[in-house]
MDTraj code that builds the backbone (N, CA, C; nanometers):
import mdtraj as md
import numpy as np

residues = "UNK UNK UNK UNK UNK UNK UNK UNK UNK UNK UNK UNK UNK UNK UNK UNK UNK UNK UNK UNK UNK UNK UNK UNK UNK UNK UNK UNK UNK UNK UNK UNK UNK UNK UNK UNK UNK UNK UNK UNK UNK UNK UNK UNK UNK UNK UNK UNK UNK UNK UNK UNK UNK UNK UNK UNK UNK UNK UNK UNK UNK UNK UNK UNK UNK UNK UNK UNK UNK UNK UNK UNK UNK".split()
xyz = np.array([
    [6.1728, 10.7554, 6.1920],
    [6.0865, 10.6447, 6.2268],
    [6.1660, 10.5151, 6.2167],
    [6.1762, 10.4460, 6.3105],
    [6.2379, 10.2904, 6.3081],
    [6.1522, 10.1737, 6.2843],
    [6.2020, 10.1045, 6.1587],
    [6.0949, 9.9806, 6.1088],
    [6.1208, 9.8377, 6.2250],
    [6.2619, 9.8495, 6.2116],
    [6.3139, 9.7491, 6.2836],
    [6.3018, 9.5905, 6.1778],
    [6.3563, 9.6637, 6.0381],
    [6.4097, 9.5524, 5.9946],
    [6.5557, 9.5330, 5.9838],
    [6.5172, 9.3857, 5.9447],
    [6.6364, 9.3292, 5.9823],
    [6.7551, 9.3039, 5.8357],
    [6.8900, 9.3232, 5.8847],
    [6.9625, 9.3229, 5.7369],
    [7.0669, 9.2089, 5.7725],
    [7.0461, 9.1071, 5.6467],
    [7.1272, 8.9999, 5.6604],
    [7.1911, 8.9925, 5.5387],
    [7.3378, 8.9918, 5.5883],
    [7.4215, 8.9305, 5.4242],
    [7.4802, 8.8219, 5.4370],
    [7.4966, 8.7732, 5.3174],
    [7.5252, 8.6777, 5.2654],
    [7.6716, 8.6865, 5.1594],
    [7.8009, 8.6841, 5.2113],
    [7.8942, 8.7055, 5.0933],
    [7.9786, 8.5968, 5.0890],
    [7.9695, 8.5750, 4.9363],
    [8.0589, 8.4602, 4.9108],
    [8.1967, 8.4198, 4.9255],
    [8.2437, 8.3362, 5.0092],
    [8.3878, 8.3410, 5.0010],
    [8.4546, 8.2256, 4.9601],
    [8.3923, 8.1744, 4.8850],
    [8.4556, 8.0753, 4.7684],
    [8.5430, 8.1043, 4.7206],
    [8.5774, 8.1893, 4.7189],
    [8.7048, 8.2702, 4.5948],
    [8.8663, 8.3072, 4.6423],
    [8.9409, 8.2135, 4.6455],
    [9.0599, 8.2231, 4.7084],
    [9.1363, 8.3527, 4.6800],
    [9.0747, 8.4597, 4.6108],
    [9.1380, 8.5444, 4.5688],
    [9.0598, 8.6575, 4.5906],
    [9.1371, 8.7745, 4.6080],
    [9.0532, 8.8874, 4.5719],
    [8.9469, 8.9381, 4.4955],
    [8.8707, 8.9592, 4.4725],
    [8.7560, 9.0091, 4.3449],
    [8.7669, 9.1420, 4.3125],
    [8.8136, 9.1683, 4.1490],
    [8.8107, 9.3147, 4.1581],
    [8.6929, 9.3445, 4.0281],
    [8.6476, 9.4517, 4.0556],
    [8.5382, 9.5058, 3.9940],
    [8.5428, 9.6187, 3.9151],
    [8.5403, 9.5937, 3.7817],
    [8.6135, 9.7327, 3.6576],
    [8.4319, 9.7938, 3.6746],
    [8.4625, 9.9307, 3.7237],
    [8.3624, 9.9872, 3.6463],
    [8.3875, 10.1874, 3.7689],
    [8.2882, 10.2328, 3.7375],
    [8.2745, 10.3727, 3.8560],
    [8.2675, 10.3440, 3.9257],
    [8.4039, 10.3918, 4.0651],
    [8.3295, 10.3618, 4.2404],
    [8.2048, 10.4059, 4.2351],
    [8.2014, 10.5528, 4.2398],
    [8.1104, 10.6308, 4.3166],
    [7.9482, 10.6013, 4.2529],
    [7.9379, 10.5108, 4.0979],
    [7.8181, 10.4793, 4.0383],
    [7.7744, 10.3755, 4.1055],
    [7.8711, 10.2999, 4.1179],
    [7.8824, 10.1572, 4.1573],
    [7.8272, 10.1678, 4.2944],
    [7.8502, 10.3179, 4.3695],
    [7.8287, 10.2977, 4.4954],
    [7.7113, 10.3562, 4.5285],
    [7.6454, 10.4408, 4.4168],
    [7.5157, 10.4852, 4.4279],
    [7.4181, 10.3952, 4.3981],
    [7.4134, 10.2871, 4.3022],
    [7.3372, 10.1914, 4.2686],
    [7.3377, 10.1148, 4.3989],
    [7.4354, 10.0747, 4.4371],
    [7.3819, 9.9924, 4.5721],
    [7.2924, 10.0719, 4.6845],
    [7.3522, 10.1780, 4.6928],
    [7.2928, 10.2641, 4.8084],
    [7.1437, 10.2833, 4.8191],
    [7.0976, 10.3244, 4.6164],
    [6.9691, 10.2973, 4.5786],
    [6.8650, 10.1674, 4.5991],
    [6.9718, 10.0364, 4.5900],
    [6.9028, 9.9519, 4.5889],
    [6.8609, 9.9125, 4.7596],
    [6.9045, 9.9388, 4.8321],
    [6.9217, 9.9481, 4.9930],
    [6.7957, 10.0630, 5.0206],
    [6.8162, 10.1535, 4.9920],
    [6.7047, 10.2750, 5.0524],
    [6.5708, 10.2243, 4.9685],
    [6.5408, 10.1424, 4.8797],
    [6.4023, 10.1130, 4.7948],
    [6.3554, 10.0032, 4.8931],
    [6.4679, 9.9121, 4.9296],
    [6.4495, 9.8233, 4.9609],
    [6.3804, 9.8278, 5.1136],
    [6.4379, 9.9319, 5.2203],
    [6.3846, 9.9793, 5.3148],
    [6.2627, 10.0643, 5.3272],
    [6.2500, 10.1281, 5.1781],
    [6.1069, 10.2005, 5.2315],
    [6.0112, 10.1286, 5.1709],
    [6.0099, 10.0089, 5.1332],
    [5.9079, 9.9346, 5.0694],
    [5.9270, 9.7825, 5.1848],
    [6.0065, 9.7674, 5.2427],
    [6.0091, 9.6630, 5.3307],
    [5.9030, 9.6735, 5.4648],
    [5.8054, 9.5787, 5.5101],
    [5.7554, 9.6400, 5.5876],
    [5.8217, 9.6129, 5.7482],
    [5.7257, 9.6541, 5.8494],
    [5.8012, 9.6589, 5.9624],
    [5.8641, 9.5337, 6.0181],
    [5.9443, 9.5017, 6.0593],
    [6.0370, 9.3778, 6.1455],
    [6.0539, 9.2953, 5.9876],
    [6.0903, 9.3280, 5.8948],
    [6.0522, 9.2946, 5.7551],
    [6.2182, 9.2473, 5.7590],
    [6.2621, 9.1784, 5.6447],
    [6.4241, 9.1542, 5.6641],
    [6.4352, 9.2124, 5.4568],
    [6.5596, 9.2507, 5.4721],
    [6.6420, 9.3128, 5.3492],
    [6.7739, 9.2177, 5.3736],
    [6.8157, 9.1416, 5.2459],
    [6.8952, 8.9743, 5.2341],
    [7.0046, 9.1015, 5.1318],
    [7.1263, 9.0889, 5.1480],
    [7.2175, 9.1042, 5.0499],
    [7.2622, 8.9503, 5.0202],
    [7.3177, 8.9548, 4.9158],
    [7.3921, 8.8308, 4.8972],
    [7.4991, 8.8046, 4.7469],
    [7.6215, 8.8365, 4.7733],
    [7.7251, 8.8420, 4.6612],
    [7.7570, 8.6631, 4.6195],
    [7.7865, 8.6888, 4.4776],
    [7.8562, 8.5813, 4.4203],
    [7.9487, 8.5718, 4.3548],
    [8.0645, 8.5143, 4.3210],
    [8.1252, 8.4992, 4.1848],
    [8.0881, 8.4282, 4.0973],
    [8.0600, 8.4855, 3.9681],
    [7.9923, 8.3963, 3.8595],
    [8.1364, 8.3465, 3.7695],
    [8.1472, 8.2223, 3.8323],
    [8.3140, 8.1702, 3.7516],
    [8.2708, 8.1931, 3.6280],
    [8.1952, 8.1287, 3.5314],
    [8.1497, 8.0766, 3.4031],
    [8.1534, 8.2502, 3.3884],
    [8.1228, 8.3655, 3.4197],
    [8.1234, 8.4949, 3.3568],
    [8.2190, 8.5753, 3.3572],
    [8.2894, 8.5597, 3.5136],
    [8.3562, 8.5972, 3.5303],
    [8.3870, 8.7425, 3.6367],
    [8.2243, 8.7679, 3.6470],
    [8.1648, 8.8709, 3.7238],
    [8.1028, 8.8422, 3.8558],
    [8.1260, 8.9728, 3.9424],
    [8.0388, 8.9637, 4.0097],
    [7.8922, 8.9732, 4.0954],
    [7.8033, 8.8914, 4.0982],
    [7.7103, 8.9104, 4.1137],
    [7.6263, 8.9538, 4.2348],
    [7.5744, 9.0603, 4.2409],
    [7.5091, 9.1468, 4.3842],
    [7.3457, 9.1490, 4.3724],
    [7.2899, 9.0760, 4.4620],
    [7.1670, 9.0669, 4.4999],
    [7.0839, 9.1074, 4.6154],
    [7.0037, 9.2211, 4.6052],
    [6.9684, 9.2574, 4.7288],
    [6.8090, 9.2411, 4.6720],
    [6.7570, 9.1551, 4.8344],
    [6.5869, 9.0663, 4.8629],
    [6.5646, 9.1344, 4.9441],
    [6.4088, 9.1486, 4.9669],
    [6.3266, 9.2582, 5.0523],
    [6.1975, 9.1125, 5.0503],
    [6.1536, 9.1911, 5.1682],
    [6.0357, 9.0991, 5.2160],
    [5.8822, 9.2125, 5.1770],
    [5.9431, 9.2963, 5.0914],
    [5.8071, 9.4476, 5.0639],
    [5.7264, 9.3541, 4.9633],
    [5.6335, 9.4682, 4.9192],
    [5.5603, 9.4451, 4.8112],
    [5.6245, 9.3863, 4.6776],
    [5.7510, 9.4037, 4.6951],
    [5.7983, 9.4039, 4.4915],
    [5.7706, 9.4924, 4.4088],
    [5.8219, 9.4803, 4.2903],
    [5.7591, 9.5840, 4.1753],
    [5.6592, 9.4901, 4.1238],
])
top = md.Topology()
chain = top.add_chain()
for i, resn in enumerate(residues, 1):
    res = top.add_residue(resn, chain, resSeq=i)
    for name in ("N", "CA", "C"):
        top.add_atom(name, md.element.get_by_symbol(name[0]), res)
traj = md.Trajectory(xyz[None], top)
């Protein structure tokens, strides 16, 4: 079934440098994947799903945000 939403990112490129990220690819890559498929079956139709990365200088990390236009929890 096609919702026909829409996916927009947003990635930061403030960062004259590479960003590297200590932790599990493949966890690292299931959590996003999770947060993407919740985000689509709770988004409604022509609905938009927002990624949007940051570098948090002051932490030092990076920060990954994915917005849905669904219900919410």
């Amino acid at each position: 079934m096609r919702k026909g939403v829409r996916l927009a990112i947003d990635l930061d490129h403030g960062c004259n440098h590479g960003v590297r990220v200590n932790g599990d690819e493949h966890r690292l890559q299931q959590v996003v994947w999770n947060l993407l498929k919740n985000a689509i079956k709770f988004a409604p139709a022509a609905g938009t799903i927002t990624v949007r990365t940051r570098n948090d200088a002051k932490s030092g990390r990076l920060v990954i945000d994915v917005q849905d236009t669904g219900i919410g929890i």
